[in-house]
N, C-alpha and C positions, 0 to 999 in steps of 0.2 A: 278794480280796487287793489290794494296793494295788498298783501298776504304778511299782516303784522295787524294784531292788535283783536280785536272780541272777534270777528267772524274773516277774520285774513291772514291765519297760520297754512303754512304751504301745506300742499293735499299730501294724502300718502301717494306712494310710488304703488298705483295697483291697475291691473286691466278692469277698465270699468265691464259690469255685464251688458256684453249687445244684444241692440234690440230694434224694434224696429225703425230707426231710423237710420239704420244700415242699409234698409231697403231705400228707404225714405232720399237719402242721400245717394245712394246708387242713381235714381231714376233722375237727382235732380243737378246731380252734377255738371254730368255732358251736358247739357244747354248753361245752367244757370252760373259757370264758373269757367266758362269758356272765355270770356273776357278776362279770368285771371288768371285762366293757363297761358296764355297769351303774356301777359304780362308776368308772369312768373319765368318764359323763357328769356324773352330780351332785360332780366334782370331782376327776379323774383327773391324773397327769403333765403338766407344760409337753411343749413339744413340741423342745427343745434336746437335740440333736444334739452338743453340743462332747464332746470324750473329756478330762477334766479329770485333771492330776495330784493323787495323793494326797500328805500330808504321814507320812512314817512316823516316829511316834514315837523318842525314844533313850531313854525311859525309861517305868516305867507310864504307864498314861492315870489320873484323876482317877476317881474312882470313881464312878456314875452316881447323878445326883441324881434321875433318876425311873427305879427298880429295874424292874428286866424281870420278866417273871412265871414266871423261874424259882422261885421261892419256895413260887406257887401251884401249880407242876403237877411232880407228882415224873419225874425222868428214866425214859425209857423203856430205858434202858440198864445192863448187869449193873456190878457194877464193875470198876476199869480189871485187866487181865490183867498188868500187873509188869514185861511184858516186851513191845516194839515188835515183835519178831518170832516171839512164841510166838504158836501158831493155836490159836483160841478153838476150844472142840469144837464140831464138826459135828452135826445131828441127821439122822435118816434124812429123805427128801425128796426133789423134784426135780433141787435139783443139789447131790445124793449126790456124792463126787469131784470138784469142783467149788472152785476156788481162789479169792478172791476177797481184793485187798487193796484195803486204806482209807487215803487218805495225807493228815491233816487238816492243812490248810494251816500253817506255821508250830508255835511250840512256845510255851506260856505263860512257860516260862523265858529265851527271846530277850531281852526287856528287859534283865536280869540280863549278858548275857555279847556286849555288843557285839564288841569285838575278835576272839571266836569267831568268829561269827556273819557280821563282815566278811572271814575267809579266802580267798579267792579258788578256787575250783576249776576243774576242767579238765570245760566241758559240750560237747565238743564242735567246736562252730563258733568257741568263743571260751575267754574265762575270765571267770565272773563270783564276787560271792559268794556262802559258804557257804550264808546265807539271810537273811531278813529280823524284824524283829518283826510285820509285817501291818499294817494297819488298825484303825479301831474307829470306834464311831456317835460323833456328839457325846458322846453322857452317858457314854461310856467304856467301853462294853461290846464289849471286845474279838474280832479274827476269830480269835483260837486258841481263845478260850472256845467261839466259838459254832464252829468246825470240828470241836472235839473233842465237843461235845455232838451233832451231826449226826455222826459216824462212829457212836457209841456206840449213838444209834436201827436207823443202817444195818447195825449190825453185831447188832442182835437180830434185825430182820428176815429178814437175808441167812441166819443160824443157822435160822431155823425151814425154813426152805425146804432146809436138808443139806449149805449152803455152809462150807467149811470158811474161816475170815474170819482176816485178819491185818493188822492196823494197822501203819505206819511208824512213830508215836510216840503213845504214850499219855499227856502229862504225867511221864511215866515216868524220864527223862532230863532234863540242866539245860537242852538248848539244845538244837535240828536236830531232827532227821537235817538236814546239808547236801544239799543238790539232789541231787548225784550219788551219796549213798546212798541218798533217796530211791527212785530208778532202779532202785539196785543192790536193793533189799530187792525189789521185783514180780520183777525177773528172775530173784534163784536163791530165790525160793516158785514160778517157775513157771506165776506168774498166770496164770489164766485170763482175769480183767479185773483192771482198777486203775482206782481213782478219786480222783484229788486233787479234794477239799475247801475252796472258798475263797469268801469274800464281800468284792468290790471296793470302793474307797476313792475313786470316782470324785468329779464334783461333783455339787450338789443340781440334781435336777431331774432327774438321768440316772438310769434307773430299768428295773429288768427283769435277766433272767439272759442268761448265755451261757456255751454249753459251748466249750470251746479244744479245738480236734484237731492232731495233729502233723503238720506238714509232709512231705514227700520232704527227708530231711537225709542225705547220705554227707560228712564229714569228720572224720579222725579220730577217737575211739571211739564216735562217733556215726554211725548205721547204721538209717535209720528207716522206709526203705522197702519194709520184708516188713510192718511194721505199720498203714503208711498207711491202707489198704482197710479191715482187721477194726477198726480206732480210729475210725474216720467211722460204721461202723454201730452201734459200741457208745455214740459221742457222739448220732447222730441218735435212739436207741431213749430214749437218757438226757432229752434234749430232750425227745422229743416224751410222754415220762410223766411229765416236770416238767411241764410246761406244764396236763396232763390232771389231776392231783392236788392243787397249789398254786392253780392258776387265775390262775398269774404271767406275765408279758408276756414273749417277749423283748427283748432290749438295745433300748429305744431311741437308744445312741450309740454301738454298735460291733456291726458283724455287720447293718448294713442290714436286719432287722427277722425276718434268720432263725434267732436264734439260736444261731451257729452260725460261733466266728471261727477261723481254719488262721495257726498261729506257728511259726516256723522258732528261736524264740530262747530257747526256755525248756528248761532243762537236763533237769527231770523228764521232758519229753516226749522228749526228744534220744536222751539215752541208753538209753530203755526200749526192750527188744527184745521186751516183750509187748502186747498190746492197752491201751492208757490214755488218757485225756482227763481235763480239768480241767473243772468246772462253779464258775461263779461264779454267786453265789444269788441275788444283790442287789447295791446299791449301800447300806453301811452311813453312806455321810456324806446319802444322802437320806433328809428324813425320814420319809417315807410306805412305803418299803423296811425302815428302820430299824427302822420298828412290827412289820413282818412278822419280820424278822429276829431280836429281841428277843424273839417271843411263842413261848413253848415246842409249843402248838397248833399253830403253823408249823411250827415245825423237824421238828415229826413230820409233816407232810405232805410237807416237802422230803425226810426220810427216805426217806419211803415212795417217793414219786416217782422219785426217781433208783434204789433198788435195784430196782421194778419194772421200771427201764431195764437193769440190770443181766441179772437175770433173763430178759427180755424175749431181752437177746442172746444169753444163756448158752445157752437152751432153743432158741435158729433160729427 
């Protein structure tokens, strides 16, 4: 997601507090990112460190002159369900009763309905806007495209395993959910988890993921500290089977190298009274992120990755 707009202002500059996915990442490095030390030597990331702002669009992006290889690999995903808050059926499985919502960053219709979109609402500690249009790589290939194609893997995965799955928005709607229905939709499904969906708009050269966890926030409808604890383990389990299944790096320009950043200012996280965290996938304005990002191949690995994170907490 780009860091402009109701939940996309740049982080502060702080060492986040470690924890266990220090260990977590210790054990899973040596095997699981040996394919990208590897490829890190014959030609890996600079090593800049700056936290660069994104430019967010006010209307579409151009449309990509070198086509992503969605074309080539059919979606692993059923088609969209009509409705942001109807629950996709459950199958019998491990998390049989088992709640599970998907919140993919932004809406493909945001272009379309600025003035919507700039509303201001009430998250909390402050007022920001309704929401934003997101990011996109150079060649145009937008982060609603690719958040909604990454729920729609998650959300066949998450069904086989008995979870009963529910998206925020499906393309379904012109514009939003705003931030704070965002919130509202995990708190009355009851979530068991929540995961917002988003790929960062940083500068080139910053490259790698990081999961956001919520703060300690009391002010006003925002109340964060019964979910603090269970959201740091449901981010570190998310992390650390990103990291295992993608073979992706954490952030090298936010989160000091653990993947892993605590924001006080993002509404979606503010106002959830259930377990949630945001994972950003990538930096889509770097190009070597870009590749990843863009290849359908991936997105089924980041799928897989974060809902095994998912699972991972669900089961203890």
């Amino acid at each position: 997601m780009s860091y402009v707009g109701p939940d996309f202002e740049p982080p502060q500059n702080r060492r986040p507090r470690r924890g266990p996915l220090t260990v977590a990442l210790a054990a899973l490095v040596p095997g699981a990112l040996l394919g990208w030390l590897v490829y890190e030597t014959v030609g890996g990331p600079g090593d800049d460190g700056g936290s660069g702002q994104a430019t967010v669009r006010s209307s579409p992006p151009a449309a990509s002159s070198t086509p992503s290889d969605d074309a080539k690999e059919p979606s692993a995903s059923p088609e969209p369900t009509g409705t942001s808050s109807a629950s996709a059926p459950a199958a019998s499985g491990p998390l049989k009763g088992k709640v599970v919502v998907i919140d993919p960053g932004h809406n493909p219709g945001n272009f379309q309905h600025a003035s919507e979109i700039n509303r201001q609402v009430d998250i909390g500690t402050n007022r920001k806007e309704c929401d934003t249009t997101g990011t996109s790589t150079n060649d145009g290939y937008t982060e609603a495209k690719f958040t909604l194609d990454v729920a729609h893997r998650m959300r066949t995965l998450l069904q086989k395993q008995g979870a009963t799955v529910k998206l925020t928005q499906d393309a379904d709607r012109p514009y939003g959910p705003c931030v704070d229905e965002r919130a509202r939709i995990g708190n009355e499904a009851k979530a068991d988890a929540v995961v917002s969906v988003h790929a960062d708009g940083s500068g080139a050269g910053n490259r790698g993921f990081h999961v956001i966890l919520p703060g300690a926030v009391k002010a006003g409808a925002a109340d964060t500290r019964a979910i603090v604890g269970p959201s740091r383990d449901l981010g570190e389990r998310v992390a650390g089977r990103f990291v295992a299944v993608t073979g992706s790096a954490p952030s090298n320009y936010v989160g000091d190298g653990s993947g892993l950043v605590t924001r006080k200012d993002l509404g979606g996280l503010n106002l959830s009274t259930v377990p949630k965290v945001f994972i950003e996938c990538g930096n889509m304005r770097d190009s070597k992120d870009a590749a990843s990002l863009t290849s359908g191949a991936w997105r089924q690995k980041a799928a897989q990755g974060i809902s095994e994170g998912i699972v991972s907490f669900l089961r203890g």
